[in-house]
N, C-alpha and C positions, 0 to 999 in steps of 0.2 A: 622477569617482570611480565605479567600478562597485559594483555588489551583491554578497552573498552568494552567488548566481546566476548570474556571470558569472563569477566563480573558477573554475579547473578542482577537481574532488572525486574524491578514489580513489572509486573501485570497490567497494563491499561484496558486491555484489549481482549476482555474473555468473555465467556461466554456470548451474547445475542451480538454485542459488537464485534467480537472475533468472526464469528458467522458471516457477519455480511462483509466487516475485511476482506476475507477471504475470498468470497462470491467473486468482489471489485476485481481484484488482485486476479483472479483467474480471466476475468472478464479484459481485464486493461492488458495483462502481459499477457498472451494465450503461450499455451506451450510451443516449443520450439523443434518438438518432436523427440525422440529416444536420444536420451544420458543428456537432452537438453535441461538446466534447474528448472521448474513450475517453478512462478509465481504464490499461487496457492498451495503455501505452504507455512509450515510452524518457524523456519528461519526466514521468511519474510515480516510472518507478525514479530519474532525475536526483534530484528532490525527496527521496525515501528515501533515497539517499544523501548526499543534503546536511545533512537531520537526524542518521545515524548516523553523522557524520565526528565529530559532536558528542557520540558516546556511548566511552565507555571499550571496550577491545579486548575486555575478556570478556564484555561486553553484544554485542558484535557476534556475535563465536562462539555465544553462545546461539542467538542470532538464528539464524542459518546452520544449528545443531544443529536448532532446531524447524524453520524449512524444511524438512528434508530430510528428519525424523521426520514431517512431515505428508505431505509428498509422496508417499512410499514407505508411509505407511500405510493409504494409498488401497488398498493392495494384497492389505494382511489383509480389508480388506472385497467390493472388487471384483474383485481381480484383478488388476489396474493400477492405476499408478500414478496420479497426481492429475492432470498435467498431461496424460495420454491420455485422460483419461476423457471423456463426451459431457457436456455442459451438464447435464444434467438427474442425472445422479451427481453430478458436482461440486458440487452444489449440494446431495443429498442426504448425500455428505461433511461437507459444511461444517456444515452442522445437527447431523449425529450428534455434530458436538465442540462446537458450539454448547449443543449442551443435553445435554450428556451428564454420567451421574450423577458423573463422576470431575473433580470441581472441576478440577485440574491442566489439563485437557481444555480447559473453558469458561474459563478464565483465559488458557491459549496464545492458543485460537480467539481471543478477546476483546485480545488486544496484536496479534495480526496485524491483525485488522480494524482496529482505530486506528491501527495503522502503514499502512493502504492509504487510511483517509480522509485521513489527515495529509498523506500524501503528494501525492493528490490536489488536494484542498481548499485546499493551500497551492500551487497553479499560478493565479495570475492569469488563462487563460484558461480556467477553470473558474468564474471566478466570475460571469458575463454568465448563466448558468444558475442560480444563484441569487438574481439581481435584487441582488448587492453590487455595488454601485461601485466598491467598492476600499477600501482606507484613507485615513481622512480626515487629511489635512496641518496642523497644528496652525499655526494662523493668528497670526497676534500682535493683542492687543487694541486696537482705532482711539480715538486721543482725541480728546475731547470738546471 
């Protein structure tokens, strides 16, 4: 019997929106150095999309809507877009809605970010870098 994991899952997340996924994901989880998992990566979007198979269609289109509002608004401030931009913008993007006075802002910034840990986080080969084992297998109790 296979997992959750081995089903195939539509695609929420392709093309312009997978793009800037990814930028995030790169930008939130940085790498961890050699045979450490990248974030920015296609089993990251896998995992994101495996969660949002689970969410209702109009949760998804939000979704997709603020992608694309974040992406493209890299561009009122820089000039480009989010996904051209050089590490060190991107990163001062993400702060400016991170802490910006317009709640809506830090609320976005703050579901994307938990959509890129979630996504993450929930790859088994991510977890060897956090010193988890895994989930523990419920044993049956030995008598006595």
């Amino acid at each position: 019997m296979g997992t959750d994991i081995d089903r195939p899952v539509p695609s929420f997340l392709n093309r312009s929106p997978r793009a800037t996924f990814l930028a995030l994901a790169g930008r939130i989880v940085p790498d961890e150095g050699p045979g450490a998992p990248g974030a920015k990566s296609d089993a990251t979007v896998a995992a994101a999309d495996l969660f949002l198979a689970s969410q209702d269609e109009a949760t998804r289109s939000k979704l997709r809507l603020l992608l694309k509002a974040f992406e493209w608004g890299a561009a009122f401030k820089f000039g480009r877009r989010f996904t051209l931009l050089p590490a060190e913008k991107q990163d001062a993007y993400m702060q400016a809605w991170e802490r910006s006075r317009i709640q809506l802002f830090r609320f976005a910034f703050s579901s994307l970010r938990n959509l890129v840990l979630l996504s993450f986080y929930t790859r088994p080969d991510s977890w060897p870098m956090l010193g988890y084992p895994g989930p523990v297998l419920e044993t049956k109790p030995s008598r006595l």
